[in-house]
Legacy VTK file of the C-alpha trace (Angstrom):
# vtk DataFile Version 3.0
C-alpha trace
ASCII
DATASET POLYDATA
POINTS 357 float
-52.245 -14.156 -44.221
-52.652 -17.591 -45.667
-51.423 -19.646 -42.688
-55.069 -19.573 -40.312
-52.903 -20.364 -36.933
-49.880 -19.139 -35.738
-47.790 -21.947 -33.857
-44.425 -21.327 -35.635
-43.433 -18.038 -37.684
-42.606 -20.691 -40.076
-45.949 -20.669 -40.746
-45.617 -16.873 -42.564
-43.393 -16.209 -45.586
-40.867 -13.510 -45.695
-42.800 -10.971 -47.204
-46.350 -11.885 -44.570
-43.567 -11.464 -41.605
-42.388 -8.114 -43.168
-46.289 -6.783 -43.764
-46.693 -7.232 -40.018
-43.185 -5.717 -39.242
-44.477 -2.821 -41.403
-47.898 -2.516 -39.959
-46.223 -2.673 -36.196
-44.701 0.161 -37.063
-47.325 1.906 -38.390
-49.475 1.559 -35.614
-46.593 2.747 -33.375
-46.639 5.883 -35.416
-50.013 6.793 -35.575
-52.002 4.475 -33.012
-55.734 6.673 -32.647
-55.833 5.113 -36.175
-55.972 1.749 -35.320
-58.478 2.431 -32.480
-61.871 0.774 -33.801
-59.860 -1.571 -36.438
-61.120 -5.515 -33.950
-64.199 -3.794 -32.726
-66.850 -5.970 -32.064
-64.055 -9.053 -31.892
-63.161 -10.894 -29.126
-59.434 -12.651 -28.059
-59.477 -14.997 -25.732
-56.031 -15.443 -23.823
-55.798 -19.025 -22.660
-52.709 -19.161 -19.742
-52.215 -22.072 -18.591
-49.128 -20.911 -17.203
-47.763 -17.807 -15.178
-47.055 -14.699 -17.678
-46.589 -10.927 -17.201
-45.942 -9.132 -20.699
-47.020 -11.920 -22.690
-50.266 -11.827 -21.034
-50.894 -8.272 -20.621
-49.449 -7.028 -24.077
-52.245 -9.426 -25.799
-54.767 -7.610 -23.692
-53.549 -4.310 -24.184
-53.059 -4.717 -28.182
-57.061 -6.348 -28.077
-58.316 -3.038 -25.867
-56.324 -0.658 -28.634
-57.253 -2.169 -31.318
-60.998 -1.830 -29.945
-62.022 -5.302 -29.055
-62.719 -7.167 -26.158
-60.916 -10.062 -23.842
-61.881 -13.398 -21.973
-60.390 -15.936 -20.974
-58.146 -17.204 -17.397
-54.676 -17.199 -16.438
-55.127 -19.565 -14.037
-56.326 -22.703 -15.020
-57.293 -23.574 -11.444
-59.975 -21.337 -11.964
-61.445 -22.614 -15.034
-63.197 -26.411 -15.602
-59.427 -27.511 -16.578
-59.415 -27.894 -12.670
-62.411 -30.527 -12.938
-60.298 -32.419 -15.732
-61.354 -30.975 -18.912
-59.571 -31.669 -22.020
-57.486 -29.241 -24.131
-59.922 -30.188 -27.010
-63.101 -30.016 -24.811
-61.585 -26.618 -23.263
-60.580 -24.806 -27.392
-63.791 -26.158 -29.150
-65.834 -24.299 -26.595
-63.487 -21.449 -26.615
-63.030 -21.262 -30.479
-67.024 -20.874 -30.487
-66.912 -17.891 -28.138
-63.847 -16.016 -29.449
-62.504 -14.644 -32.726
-59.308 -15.724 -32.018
-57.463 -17.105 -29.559
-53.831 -17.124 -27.814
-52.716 -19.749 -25.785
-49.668 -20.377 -23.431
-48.971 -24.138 -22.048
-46.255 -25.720 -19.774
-45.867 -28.691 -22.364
-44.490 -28.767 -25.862
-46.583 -28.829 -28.634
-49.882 -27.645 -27.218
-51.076 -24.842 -29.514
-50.624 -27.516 -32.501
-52.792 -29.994 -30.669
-55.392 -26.812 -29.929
-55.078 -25.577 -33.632
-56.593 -29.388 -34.643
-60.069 -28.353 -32.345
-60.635 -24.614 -32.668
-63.028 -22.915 -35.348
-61.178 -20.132 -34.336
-57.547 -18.929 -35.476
-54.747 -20.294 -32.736
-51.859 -18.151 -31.597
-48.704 -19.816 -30.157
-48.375 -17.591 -27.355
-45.661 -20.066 -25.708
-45.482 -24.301 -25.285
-43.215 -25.285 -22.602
-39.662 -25.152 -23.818
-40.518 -25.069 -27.604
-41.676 -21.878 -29.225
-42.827 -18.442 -28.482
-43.269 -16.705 -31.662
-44.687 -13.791 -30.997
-41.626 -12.892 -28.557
-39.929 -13.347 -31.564
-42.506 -11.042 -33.789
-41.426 -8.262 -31.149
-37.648 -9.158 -31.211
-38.084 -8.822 -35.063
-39.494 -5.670 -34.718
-37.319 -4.162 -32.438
-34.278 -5.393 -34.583
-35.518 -4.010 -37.600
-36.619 -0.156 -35.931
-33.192 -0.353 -34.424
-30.764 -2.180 -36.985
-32.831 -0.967 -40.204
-32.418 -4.922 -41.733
-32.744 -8.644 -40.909
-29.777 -9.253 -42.577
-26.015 -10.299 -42.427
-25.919 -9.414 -38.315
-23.481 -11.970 -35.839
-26.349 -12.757 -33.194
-25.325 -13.666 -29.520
-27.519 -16.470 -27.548
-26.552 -16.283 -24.157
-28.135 -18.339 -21.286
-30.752 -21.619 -21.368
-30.493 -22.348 -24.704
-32.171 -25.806 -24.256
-35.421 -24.646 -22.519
-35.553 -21.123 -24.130
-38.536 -21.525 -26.438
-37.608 -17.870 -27.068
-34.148 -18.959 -28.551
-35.359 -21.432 -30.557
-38.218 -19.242 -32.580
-35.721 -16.273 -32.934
-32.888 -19.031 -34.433
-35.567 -20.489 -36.621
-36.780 -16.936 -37.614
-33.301 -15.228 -38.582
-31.769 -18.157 -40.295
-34.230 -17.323 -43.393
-32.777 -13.573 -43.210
-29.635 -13.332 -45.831
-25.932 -14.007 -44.096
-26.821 -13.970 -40.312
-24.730 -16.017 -37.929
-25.048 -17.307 -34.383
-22.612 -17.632 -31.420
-24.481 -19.904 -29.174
-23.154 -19.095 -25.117
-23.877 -21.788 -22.650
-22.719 -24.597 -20.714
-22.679 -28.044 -22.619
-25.876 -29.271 -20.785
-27.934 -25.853 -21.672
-26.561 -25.888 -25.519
-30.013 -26.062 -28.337
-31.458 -28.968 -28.862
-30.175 -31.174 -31.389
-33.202 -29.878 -34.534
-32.182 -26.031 -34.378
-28.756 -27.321 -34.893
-30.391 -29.523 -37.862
-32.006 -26.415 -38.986
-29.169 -24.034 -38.946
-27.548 -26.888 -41.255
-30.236 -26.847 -43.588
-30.168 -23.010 -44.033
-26.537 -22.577 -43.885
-26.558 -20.395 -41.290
-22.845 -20.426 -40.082
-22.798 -20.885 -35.897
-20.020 -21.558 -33.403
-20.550 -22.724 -29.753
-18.719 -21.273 -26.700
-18.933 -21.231 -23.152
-17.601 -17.724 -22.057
-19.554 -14.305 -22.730
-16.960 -12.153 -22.616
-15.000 -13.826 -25.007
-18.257 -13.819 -27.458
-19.352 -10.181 -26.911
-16.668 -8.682 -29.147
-17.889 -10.006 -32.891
-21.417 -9.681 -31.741
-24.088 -7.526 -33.274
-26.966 -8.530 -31.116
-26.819 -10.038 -27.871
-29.552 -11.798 -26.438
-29.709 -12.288 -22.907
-32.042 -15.133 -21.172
-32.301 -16.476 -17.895
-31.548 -19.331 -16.104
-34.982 -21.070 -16.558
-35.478 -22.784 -12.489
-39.344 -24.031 -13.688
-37.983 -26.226 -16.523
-35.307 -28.233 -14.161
-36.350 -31.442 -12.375
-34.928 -30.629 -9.450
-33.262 -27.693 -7.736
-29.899 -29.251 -7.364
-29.874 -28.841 -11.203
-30.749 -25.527 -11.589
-28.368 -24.288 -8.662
-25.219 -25.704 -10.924
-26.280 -23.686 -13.518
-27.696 -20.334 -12.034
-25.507 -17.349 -12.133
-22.764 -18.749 -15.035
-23.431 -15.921 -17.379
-23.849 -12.610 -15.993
-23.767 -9.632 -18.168
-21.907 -6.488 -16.847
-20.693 -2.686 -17.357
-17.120 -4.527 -17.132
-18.181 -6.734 -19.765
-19.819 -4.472 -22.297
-16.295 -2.637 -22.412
-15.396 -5.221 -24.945
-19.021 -4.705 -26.832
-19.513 -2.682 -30.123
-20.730 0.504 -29.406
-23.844 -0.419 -31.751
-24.399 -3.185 -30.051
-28.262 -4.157 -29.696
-28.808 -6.160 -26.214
-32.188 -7.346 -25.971
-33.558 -10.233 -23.367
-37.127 -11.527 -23.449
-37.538 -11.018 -19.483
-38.126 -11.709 -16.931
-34.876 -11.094 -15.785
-33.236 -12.501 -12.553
-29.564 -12.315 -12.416
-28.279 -12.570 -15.617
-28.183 -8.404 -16.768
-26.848 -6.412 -14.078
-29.334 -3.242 -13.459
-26.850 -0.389 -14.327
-26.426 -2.216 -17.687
-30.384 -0.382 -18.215
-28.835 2.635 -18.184
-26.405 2.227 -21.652
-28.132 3.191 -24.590
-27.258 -0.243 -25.922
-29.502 -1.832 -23.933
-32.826 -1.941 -25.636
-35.231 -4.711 -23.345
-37.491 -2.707 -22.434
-38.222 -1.109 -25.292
-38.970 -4.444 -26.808
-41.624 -4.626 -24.259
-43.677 -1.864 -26.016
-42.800 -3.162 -29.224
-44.192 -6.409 -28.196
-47.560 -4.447 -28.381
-47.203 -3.233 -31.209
-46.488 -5.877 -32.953
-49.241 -8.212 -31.447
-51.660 -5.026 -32.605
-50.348 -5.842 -35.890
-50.472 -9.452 -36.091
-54.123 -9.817 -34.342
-55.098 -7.493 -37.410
-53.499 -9.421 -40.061
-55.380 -12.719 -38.607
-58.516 -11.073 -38.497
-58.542 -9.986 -41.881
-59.907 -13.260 -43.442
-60.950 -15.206 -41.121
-61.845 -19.186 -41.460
-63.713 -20.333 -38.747
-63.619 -24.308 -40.191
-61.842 -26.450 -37.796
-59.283 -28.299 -39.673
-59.651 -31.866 -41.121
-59.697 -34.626 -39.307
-57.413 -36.829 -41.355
-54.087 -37.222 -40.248
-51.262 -39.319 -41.058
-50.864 -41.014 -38.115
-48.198 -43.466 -36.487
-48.516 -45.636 -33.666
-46.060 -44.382 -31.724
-45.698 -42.840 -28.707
-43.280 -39.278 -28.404
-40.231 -39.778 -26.459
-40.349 -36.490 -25.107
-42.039 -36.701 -21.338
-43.192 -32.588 -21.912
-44.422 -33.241 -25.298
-48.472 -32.381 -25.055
-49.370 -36.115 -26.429
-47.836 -37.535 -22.794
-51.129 -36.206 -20.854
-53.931 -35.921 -24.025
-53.696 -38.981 -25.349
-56.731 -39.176 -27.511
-54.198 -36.542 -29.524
-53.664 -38.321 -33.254
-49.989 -38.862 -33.491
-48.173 -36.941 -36.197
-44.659 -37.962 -36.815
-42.891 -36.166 -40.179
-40.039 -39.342 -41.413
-36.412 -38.260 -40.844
-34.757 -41.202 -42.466
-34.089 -44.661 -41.161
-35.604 -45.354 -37.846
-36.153 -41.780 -36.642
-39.228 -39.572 -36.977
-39.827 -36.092 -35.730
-43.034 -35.419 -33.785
-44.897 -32.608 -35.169
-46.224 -31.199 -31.818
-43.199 -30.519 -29.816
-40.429 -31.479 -32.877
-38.759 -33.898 -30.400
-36.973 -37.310 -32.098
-38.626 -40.928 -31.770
-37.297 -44.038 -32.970
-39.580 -46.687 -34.550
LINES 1 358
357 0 1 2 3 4 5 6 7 8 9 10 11 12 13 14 15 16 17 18 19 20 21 22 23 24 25 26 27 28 29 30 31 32 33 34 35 36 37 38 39 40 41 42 43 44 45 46 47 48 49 50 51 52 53 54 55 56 57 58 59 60 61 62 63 64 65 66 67 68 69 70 71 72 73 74 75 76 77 78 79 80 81 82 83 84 85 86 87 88 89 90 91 92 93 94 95 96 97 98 99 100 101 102 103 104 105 106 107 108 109 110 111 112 113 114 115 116 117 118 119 120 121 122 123 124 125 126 127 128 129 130 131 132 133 134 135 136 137 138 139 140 141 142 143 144 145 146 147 148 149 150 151 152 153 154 155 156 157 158 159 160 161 162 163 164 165 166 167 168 169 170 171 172 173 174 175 176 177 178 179 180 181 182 183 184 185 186 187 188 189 190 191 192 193 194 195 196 197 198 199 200 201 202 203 204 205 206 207 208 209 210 211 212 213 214 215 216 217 218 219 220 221 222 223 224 225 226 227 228 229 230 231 232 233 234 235 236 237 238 239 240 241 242 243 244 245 246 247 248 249 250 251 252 253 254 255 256 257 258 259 260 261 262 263 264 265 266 267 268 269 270 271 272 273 274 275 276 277 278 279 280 281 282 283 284 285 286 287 288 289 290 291 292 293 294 295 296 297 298 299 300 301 302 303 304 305 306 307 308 309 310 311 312 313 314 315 316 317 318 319 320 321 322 323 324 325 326 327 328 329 330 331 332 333 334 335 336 337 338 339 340 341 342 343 344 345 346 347 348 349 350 351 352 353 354 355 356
């Protein structure tokens, strides 16, 4: 891999995201082969926030792969408690570890850790922005299911606005040849306004609707999130828009019968639990693909690895992000990156949130 971090799977071309797809499956075949490939490395899993598969699937893919783990998943039990820095907390960390994955409440933090570590970063979720390894084991799944990444009518259906998981999967498939999206939520839950940019920019065709049965029909893929309560700012919010989309045996009556659900979990309400039981359902599967395909992508990173932190010349702006859950709001010794948009607006290149001069 060129790309030394992962933060985006913008950062890999085509044909590096199709070498790990291939490898993934590889490993799944044969996985005693893989067994001593990291030994003597070390991962480090960096949680800042509350995560079951995420979590444990890094661990798992590290122990199979032969290496070994540290790290927290609470940060109340690690000096971030006494007030340490992010930077403070990854340059110590990127001496200890091989490589690192990290998972944050705010936008934009495995960019700002990626500036500090000698080691390579791994996006392993930033508040409300990415998750791109969810989307490296969506990808796979797709792909051992479907047999292409290509010309498929993909179903969003949920919290399209906080679902970091949404927005990596829409930024992924767009470079795949003739997909389309069918974006299902309510108007205050539809993506934020740069995946829409994005889409745009690729061509990707996408409509936006508000009912899930009336979507389900011209769908290929349908992918299920939840209602996200931790991202709200208050529970009157979330209570209006818990329990809108519900996905049902009545409701997959109108599905094709090749129909690929999938859903990132956890799940609360939003599948119904005898909806497991139709071969189209395919979520937890995607769990143990999500293994896999972390196996594969710890091994590509590993392969060449650069343990120079990066420069520490920026192109800087002064400032400040607009977005309250952008990483820069709390470290504020952060440089501050904007990329120009035209006119008056630049895009922040931690948590891609707008800012006018």
């Amino acid at each position: 891999m060129k790309a030394k971090h992962l933060i985006d799977l913008g950062n890999l071309t085509t044909d590096e995201l199709m070498e790990i797809i291939s490898l993934a499956n590889e490993i799944m075949k044969a996985p005693e082969k893989y067994s001593e490939a990291c030994r003597g490395k070390i991962l480090a899993t960096l949680f800042y926030e509350p995560s079951t598969r995420t979590q444990m699937s890094f661990k798992t893919a590290m122990l199979r792969l032969g290496g070994s783990i540290i790290g927290f998943d609470n940060p109340q039990n690690s000096s971030v408690s006494k007030g340490e820095s992010l930077k403070d907390t990854i340059t110590v960390v990127g001496g200890y570890a091989d490589i690192i994955a990290i998972r944050h409440q705010l936008e934009g933090t495995a960019r700002a850790a990626s500036l500090y570590s000698a080691a390579p970063v791994i996006n392993a979720g930033d508040g409300g922005h990415l998750h791109p390894t969810q989307t490296l084991t969506d990808v796979v799944t797709l792909y051992n299911e479907k047999g292409t990444l290509d010309n498929m009518c993909i179903g969003l259906c949920g919290d399209l606005k906080n679902g970091r998981t949404v927005h990596s999967l829409i930024k992924t498939m767009s470079h795949f040849k003739a997909n389309s999206f069918v974006l299902i939520s309510t108007p205050e839950l539809t993506v934020p306004q740069y995946i829409k940019d994005l889409m745009n920019v690729s061509g990707c065709r996408y409509t936006e609707v508000s009912s899930l049965a009336e979507a389900i029909p011209m769908l290929d893929v349908l992918y299920m999130t939840r209602i996200q309560r931790e991202r709200f700012r208050s529970m009157e919010e979330y209570e209006k828009q818990k329990g809108v989309f519900v996905l049902d045996r009545e409701k997959l009556t109108l599905a094709k019968r090749d129909m690929k659900i999938l859903h990132p979990l956890p799940r609360v309400d939003e599948i119904a639990e005898d909806v497991d039981y139709d071969d189209r359902a395919k979520y937890f599967h995607q769990t143990v693909c999500g293994m896999y395909a972390r196996m594969a992508l710890i091994m590509k990173m590993l392969e060449k690895p650069d343990r120079t932190p990066m420069a520490r010349k920026y192109d800087t702006h002064n400032v400040k992000c607009s977005n309250p859950n952008c990483i820069t709001s709390t470290e504020h010794y952060l440089p501050k990156l904007f990329k120009p948009l035209g006119g008056d607006m630049l895009l922040c290149k931690y948590c891609e949130g707008r800012t006018l001069i």
